[in-house]
C-alpha positions as a printed Julia matrix, in Angstrom:
67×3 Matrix{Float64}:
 -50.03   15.49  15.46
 -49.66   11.45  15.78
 -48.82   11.53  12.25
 -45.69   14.04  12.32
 -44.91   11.36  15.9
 -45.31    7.95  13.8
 -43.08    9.84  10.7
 -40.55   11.06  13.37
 -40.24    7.45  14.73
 -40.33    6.2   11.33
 -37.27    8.64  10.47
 -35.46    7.41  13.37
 -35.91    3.46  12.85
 -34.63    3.75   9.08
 -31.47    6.04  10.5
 -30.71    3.33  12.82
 -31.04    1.06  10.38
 -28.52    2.68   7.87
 -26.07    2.78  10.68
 -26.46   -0.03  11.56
 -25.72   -1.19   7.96
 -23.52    0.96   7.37
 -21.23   -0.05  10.66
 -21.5    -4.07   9.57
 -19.8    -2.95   5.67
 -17.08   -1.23   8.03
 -16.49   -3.96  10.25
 -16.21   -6.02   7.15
 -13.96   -3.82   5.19
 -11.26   -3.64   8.42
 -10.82   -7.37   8.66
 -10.31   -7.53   4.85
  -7.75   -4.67   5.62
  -6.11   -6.31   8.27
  -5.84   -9.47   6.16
  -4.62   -7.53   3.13
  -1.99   -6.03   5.98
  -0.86   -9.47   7.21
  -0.42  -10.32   3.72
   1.91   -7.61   2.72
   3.86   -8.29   6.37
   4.57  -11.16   5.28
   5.54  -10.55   1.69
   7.79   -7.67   3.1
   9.46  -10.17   5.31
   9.96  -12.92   3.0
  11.12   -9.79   0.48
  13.79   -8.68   2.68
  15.09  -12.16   3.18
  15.81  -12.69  -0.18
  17.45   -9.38  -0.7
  19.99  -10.49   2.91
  20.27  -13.65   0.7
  21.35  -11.64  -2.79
  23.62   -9.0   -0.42
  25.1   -12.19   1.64
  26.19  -13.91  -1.82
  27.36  -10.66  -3.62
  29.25  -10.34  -0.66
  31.13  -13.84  -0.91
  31.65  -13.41  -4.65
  33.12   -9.74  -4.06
  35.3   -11.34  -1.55
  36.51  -14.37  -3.08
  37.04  -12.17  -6.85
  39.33   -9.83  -4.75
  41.85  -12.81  -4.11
């Protein structure tokens, strides 16, 4: 009977274990996805500034080739 205790405990440490592993890869992987997020913010914003930069001088050329 102490054997099937000391294998049930055994069981138990390694599942901890793997969770616990397996939480620390998830942790990791969510600040690499909030980084990768931040990163594409950003590239989205500077994005849509150059496009209000394109549209602004279209705009002016439109305008001036009219008169």
């Amino acid at each position: 009977m102490k054997y099937i205790t000391h294998i049930k405990d055994a069981f138990f440490v390694l599942i901890i274990v793997y969770l616990s592993v397996t939480v620390t890869e998830n942790v990791l992987m969510l600040k690499q996805l909030r980084s990768q997020l931040e990163q594409t913010k950003e590239n989205l914003y500077q994005t849509n500034i150059v496009i209000e930069q394109m549209q602004k001088k279209l705009k002016e050329s439109l305008i001036h080739y009219s008169f």
